[in-house]
C-alpha positions as CSV (number, residue, x, y, z in Angstrom):
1,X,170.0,129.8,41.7
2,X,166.3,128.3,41.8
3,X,164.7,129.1,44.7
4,X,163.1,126.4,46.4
5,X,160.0,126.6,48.8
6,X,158.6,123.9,50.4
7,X,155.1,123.5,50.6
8,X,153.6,122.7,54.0
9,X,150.6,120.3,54.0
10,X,149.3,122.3,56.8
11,X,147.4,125.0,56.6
12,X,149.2,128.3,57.1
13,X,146.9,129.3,60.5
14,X,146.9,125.8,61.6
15,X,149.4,124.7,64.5
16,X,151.3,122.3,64.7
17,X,151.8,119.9,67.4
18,X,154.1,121.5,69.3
19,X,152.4,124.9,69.1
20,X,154.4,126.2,65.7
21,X,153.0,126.7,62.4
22,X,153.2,123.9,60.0
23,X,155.8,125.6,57.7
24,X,158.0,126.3,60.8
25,X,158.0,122.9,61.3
26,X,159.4,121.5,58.1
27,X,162.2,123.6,58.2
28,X,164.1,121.0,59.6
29,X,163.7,119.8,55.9
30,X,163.0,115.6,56.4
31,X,162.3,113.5,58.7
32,X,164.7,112.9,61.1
33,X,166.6,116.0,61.4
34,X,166.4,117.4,64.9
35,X,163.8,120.0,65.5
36,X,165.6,122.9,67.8
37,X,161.3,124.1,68.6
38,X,160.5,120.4,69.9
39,X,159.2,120.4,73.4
40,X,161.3,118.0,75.5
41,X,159.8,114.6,76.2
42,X,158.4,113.9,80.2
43,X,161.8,111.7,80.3
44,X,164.2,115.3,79.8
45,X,161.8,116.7,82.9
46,X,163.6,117.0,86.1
47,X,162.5,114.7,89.2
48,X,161.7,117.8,91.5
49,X,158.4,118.9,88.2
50,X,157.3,115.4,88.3
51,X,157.6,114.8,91.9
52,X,155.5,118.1,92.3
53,X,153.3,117.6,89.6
54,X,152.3,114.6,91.4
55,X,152.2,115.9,94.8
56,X,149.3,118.0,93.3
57,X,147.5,115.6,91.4
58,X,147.0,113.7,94.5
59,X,145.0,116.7,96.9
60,X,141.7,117.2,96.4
61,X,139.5,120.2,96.2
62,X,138.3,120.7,100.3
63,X,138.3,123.1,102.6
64,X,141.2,121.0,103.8
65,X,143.7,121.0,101.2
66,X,143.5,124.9,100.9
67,X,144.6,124.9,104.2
68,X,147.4,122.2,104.1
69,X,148.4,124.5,101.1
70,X,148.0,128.1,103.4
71,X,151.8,128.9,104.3
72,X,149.6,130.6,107.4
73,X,149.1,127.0,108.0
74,X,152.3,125.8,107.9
75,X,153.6,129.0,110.0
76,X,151.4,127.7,112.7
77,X,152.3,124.5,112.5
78,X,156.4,125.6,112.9
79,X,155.2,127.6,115.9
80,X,153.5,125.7,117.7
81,X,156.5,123.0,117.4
82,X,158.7,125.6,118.5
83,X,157.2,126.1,121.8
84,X,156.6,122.5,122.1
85,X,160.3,122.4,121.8
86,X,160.2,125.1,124.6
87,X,158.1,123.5,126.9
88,X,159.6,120.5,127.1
89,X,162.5,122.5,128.9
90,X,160.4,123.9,131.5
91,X,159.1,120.5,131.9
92,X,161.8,118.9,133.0
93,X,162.9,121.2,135.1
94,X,159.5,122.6,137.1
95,X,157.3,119.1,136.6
96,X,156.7,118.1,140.5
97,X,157.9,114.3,138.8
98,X,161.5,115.5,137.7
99,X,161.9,118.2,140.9
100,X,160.2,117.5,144.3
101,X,160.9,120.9,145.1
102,X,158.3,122.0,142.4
103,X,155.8,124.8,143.6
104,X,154.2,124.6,140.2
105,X,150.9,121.8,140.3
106,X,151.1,119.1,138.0
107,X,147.8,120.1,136.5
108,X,149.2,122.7,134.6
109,X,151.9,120.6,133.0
110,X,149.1,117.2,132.1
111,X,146.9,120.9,130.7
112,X,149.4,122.0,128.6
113,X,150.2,118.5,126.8
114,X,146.9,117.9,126.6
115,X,147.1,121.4,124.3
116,X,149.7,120.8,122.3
117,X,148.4,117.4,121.6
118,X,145.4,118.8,120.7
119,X,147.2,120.6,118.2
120,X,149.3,118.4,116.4
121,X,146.5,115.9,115.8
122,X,144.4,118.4,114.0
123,X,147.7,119.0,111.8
124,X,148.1,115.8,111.0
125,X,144.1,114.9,110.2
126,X,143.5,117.9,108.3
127,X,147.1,117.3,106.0
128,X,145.4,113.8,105.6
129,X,142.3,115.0,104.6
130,X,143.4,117.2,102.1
131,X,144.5,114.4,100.0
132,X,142.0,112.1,97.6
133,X,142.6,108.7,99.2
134,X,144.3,108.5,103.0
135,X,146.4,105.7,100.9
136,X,148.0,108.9,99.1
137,X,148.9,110.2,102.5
138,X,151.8,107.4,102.0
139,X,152.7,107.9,98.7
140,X,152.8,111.7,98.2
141,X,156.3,111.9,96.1
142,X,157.0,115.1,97.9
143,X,155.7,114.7,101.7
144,X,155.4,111.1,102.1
145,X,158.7,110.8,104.3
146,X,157.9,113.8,106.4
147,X,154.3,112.6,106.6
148,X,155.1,109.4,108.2
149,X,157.7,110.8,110.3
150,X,155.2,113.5,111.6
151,X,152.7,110.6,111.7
152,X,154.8,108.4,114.4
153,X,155.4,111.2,116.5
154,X,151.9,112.1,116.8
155,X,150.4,108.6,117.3
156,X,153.6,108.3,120.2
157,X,151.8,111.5,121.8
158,X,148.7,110.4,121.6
159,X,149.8,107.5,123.6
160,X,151.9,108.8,125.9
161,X,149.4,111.9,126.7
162,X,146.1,110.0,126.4
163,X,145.7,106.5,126.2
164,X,149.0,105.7,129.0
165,X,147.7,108.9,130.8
166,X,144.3,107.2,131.6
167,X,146.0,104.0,132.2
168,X,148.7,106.0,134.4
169,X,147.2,104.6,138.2
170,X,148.1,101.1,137.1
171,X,151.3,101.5,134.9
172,X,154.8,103.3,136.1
173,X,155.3,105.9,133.7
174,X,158.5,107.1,134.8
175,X,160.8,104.8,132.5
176,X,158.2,106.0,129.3
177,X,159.3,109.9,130.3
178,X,161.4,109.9,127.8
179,X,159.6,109.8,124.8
180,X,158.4,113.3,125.6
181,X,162.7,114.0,124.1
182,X,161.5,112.3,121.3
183,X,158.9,115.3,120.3
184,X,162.1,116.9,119.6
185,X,162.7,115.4,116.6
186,X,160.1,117.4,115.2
187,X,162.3,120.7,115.2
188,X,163.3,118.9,112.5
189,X,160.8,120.6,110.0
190,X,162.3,123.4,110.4
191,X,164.9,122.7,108.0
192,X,161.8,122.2,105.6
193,X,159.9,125.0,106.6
194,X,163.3,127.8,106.4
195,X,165.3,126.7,103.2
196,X,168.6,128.3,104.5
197,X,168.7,125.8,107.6
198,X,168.1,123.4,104.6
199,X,170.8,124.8,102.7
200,X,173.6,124.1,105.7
201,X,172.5,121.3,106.4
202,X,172.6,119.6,102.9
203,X,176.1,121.8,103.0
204,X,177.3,119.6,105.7
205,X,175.7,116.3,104.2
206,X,177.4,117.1,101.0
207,X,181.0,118.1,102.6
208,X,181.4,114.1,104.8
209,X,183.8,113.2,102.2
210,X,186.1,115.9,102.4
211,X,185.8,115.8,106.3
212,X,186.2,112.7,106.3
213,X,189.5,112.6,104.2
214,X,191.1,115.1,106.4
215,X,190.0,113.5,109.9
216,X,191.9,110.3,108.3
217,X,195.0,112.4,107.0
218,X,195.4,114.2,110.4
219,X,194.9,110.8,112.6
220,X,197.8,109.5,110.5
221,X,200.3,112.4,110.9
222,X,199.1,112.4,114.8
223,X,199.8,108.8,115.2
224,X,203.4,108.9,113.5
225,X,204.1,111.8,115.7
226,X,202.2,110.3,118.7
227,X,204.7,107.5,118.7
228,X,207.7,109.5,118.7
229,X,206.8,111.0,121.6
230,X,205.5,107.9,123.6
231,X,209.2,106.9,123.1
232,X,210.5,110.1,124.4
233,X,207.8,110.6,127.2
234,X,208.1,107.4,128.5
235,X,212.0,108.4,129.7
236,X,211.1,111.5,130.4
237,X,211.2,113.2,134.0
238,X,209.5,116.2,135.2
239,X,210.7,119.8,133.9
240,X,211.5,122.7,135.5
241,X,207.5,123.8,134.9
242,X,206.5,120.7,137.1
243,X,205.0,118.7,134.1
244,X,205.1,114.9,134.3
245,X,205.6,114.3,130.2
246,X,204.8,110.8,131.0
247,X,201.2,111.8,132.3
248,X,201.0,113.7,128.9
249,X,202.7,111.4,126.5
250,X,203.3,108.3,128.9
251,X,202.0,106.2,126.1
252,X,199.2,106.1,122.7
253,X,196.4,107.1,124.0
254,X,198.0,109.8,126.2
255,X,200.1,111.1,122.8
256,X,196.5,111.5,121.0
257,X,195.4,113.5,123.5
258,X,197.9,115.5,123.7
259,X,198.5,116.3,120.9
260,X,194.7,117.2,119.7
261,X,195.0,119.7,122.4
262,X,197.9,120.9,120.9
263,X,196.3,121.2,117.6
264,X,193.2,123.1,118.9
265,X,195.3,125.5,120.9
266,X,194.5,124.5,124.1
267,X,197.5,125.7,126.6
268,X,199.6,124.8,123.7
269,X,203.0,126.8,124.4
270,X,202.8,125.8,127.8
271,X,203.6,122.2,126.8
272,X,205.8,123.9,123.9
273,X,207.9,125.3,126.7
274,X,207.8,122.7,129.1
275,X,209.0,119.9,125.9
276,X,212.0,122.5,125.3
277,X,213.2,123.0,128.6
278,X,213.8,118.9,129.1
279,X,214.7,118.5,124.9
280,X,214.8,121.8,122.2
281,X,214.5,119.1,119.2
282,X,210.9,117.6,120.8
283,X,209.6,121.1,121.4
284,X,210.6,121.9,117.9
285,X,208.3,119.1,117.0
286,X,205.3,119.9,118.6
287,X,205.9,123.2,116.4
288,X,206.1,121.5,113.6
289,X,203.0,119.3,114.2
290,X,200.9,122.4,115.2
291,X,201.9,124.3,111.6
292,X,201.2,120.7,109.4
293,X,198.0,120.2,111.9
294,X,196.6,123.4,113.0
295,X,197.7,126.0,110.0
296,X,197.8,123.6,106.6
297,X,195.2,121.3,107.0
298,X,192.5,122.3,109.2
299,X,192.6,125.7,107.2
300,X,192.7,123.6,104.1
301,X,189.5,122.1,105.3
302,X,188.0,125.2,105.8
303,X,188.8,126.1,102.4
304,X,187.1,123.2,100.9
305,X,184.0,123.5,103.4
306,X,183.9,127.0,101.7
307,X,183.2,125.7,98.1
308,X,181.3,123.0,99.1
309,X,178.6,125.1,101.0
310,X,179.0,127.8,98.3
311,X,178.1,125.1,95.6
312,X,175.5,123.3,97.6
313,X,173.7,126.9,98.1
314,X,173.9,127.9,94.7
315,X,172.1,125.2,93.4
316,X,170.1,125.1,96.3
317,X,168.3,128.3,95.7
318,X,168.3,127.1,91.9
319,X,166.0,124.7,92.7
320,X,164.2,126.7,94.8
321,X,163.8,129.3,92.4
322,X,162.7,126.6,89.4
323,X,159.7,125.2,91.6
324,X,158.2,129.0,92.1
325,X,158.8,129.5,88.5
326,X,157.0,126.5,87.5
327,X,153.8,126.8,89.8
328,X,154.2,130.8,88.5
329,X,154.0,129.2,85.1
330,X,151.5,126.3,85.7
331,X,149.5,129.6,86.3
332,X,150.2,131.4,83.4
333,X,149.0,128.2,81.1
334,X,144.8,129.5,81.5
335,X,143.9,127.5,78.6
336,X,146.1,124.2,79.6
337,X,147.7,123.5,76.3
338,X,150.6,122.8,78.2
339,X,151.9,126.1,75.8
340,X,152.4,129.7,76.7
341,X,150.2,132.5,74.3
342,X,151.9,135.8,74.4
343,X,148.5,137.2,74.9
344,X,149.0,134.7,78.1
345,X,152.4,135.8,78.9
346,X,152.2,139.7,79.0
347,X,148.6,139.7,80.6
348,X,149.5,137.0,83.7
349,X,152.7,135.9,83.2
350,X,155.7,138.9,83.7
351,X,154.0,140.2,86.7
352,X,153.7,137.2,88.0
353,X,157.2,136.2,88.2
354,X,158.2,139.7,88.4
355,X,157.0,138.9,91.7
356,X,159.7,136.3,93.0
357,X,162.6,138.5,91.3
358,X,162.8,138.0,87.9
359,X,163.5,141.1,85.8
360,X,161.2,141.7,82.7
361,X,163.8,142.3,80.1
362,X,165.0,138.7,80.8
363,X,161.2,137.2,80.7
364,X,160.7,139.3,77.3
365,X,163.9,137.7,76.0
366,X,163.1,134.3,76.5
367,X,160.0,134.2,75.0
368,X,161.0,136.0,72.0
369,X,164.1,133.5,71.7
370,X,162.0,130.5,71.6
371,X,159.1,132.0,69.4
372,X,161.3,132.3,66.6
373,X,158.4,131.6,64.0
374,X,156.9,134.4,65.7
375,X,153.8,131.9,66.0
376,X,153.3,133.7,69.4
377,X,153.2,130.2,71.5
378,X,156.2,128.4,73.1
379,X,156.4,125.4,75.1
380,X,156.3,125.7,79.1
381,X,159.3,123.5,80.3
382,X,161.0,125.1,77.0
383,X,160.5,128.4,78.0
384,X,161.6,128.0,82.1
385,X,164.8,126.3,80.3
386,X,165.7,128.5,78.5
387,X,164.5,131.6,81.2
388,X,167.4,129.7,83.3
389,X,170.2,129.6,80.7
390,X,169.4,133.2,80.2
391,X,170.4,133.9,84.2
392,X,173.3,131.8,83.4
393,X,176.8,132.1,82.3
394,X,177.1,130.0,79.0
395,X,178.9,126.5,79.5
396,X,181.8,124.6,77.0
397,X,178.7,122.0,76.5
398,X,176.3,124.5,75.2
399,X,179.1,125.8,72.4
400,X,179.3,122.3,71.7
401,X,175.5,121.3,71.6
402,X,175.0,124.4,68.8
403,X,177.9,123.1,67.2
404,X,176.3,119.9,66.5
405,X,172.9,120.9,65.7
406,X,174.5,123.4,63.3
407,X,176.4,120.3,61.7
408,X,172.7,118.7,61.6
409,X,170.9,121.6,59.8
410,X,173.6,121.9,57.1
411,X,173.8,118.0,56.5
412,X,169.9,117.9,56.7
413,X,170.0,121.2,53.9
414,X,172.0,119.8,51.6
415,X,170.9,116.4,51.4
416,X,167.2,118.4,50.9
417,X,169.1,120.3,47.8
418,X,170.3,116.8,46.4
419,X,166.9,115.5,46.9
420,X,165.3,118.7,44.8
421,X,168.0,118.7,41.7
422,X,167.0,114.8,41.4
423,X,163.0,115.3,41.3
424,X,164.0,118.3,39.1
425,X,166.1,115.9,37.0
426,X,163.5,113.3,36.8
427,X,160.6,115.7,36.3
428,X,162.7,117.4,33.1
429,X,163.7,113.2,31.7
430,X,159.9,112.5,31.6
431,X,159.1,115.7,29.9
432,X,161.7,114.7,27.0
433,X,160.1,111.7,27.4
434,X,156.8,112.8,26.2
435,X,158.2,114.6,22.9
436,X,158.4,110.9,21.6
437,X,162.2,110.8,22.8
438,X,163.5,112.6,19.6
439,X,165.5,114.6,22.0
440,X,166.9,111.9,23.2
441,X,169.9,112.0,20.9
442,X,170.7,115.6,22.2
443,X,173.3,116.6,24.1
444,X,173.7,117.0,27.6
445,X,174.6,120.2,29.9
446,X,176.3,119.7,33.0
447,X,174.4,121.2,36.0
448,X,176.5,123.4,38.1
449,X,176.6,122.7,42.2
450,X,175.9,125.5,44.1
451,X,178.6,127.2,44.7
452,X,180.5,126.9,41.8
453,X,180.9,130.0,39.1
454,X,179.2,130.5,36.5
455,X,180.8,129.1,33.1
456,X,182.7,126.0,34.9
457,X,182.0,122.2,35.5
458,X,181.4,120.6,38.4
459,X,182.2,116.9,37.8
460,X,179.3,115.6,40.8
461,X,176.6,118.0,38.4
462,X,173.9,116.4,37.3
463,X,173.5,116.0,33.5
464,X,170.9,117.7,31.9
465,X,169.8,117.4,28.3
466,X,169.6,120.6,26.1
467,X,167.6,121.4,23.2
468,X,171.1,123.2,21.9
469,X,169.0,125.8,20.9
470,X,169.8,129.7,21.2
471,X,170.9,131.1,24.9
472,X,167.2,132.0,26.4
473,X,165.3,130.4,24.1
474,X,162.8,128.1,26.3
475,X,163.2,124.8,26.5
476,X,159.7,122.7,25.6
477,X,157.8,122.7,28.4
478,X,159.7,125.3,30.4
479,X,157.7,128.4,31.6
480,X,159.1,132.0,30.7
481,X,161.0,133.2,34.5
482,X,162.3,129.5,34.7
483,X,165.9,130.4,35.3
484,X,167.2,127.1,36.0
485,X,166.5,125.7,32.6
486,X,168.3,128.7,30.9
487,X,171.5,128.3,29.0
488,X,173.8,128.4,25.8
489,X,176.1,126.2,23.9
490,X,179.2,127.8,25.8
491,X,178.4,125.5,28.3
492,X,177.2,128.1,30.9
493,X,174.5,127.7,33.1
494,X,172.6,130.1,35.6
495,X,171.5,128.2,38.7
């Protein structure tokens, strides 16, 4: 069979757009035929790389974003909130305005606010520095809801401890004492600042449905039962154990009670008994509501609350792990190309994110994966895609996805192969052409597909004429090595 070679416009050192080499990228063959070395488009990029991307076009280059960016910084941030948290007990237990039996002076407790207000105003103006425009301070895609939540809190503190503490001779302060509790809110960032308190907290954000379902299902079996034994308690007397079952199940409200102490094993037998000594079959129900309540579905609950905060972590510390690998990347790019050299990769790149727990034969895999054209230059999000499939097992939708692009690259190669035998044809007609068409009379050999043997028609062959000369002998025009325009009068052709 002719072998065909298409030419690239493109020179064979010059890249193309996407980093490859010209050739490399018509092998998808024509246009339209989905190139598996195209770089996704910013629309295939997850939210968290733009948000972050952002987030960092939006700083500027000061003393003061370094620090905002020091996790030294932040450490002494979460620090200092924590012993704010601290103080605030010891306040409200020693400050001579909560306890008159205080020995401690109140100068040490106005000192101390004054301190930690002190501290969380530089915080916030040197985080609000650190940004281009203080208009950015509110629109940071990352930080822009714990900005303004920080933000309140320290502009309530600044008016509680400063501007009402001047004013505190003519004002009475004691109904504003409680937004001091409102500083507490900021323990909040701890769930930023340690991803695992995150990670349980999203946990039990993400499980409200399932708990939400069971508190339903279980306040339905305890009413049905709750009314059952409002009936029976209502004509009930006391038992031998000096129970009053109508103080316990005298009517609804009484019954749910009851029976949620029952469920959470709370002197449960004792009512157990005291239901069997008065009536066997009532006592036999609170059994059987403790082993529907108590044993099926609270444990079923915890069986769900098991996958859900499994789940919820797993992809948790996915996330996690794809931001540090794309500001470990975002490094590696020294040139920004928005592409990856191999010169780039094994110089910065594998120690790098070595570092943060990837293992080298996995990086080294990747990159030679995607640099198929051995071009020595992949793209970055393609590369940190691919780096995660890798630490992946593979899913029913990638099978399918290579399915289809396989179905793509041979439709797109054969309709290439159609496209060459009809130029060929052409080319070969206008040759004849030029003889002064006295070989237009001649007859005709059928063109074998590929595929088919050698000696036998295929009846979608194209039809080429033949100068019926002698097997080998070259056709006019035809250049000795030519194999596809060899043949005989047996009606064989080599393709």
């Amino acid at each position: 069979m002719a072998k065909v070679i298409p030419t690239s416009p493109d020179s064979p050192g010059e890249k193309g757009t996407n980093g490859m080499s010209g050739a490399n990228e018509l092998s998808s063959f024509k246009e339209g035929t989905p190139n598996l070395h195209t770089p996704p488009s910013p629309s295939q990029s997850s939210q968290e790389n733009k948000a972050l991307a952002e987030h960092k076009a939006l700083l500027n280059e000061t003393i003061f974003a370094v620090v905002s960016k020091d996790w030294r910084f932040e450490t002494w941030a979460l620090v200092v909130i924590i012993f704010n948290a601290c103080w605030i007990g010891v306040d409200v237990d020693y400050n001579p305005e909560n306890n008159d039996e205080s020995k401690v002076p109140s100068d040490v407790f106005v000192a101390v606010d004054n301190v930690f207000c002190v501290c969380f105003t530089s915080e916030i103006i040197i985080r609000l520095l650190a940004y281009k425009k203080a208009a950015d301070f509110f629109k940071d895609p990352v930080l822009k809801y714990w900005n303004l939540f920080d933000l309140t809190l320290v502009l309530m503190m600044v008016v509680e401890t400063w501007i009402l503490g001047v004013a505190g001779g003519e004002l009475d302060l004691s109904k504003l004492s409680t937004l001091r509790l409102m500083r507490l809110l900021r323990i909040s960032r701890v769930f930023r600042m340690v991803p695992e308190l995150g990670m349980m907290v999203k946990s039990m954000a993400a499980a409200i449905r399932s708990v939400s379902s069971t508190f339903v299902l279980i306040i339905g079996i305890m009413y049905v039962f709750g009314i059952i034994f409002t009936q029976w308690g209502k004509n009930s007397n006391k038992t031998p154990h000096d129970i009053d079952m109508e103080e316990y199940f005298g009517n609804i409200p009484s019954s749910f009670l009851t029976l949620m102490q029952i469920l959470v094993f709370d002197d449960t037998f004792m009512i157990i008994r005291a239901c069997m000594d008065d009536t066997p079959y009532i006592g036999w129900l609170c059994i059987l509501f403790m082993i529907i309540g108590a044993f099926t579905i609270l444990n079923m609950l915890i069986g769900v609350l098991c996958e859900v905060v499994a789940d919820t972590t797993t992809t948790e510390k996915e996330k996690i792990l794809r931001v540090k690998v794309n500001e470990e990347v975002a490094h590696m790019d020294e040139d920004g190309s928005g592409t990856i050299s191999r010169k780039e990769f094994e110089g910065v790149g594998i120690p790098l994110l070595e570092k943060i727990g990837l293992s080298r034969e996995s990086l080294e895999s990747a990159f030679d994966i995607i640099d198929i054209d051995k071009s020595g230059d992949v793209h970055l999000h393609e590369f940190v895609t691919m780096l995660f499939k890798l630490y992946k097992p593979p899913e029913s939708r990638d099978l399918v996805l290579i399915q289809k692009q396989l179905d793509c690259f041979e439709n797109s190669l054969a309709d290439k192969i159609d496209q060459v035998f009809e130029e060929r044809t052409i080319m070969f007609a206008q040759l004849m052409s030029d003889d002064g068409g006295k070989d237009a009379q001649k007859p005709v050999l059928p063109l074998p597909a590929i595929g088919a043997p050698s000696g036998t028609k295929d009846e979608d062959s194209d039809m080429l004429p033949c100068n019926g000369e002698a097997a080998g002998t070259p056709i006019p025009g035809q250049t000795e090595g030519d194999d596809i325009w060899h043949g005989n009068h047996g009606g064989q052709a080599d393709a």
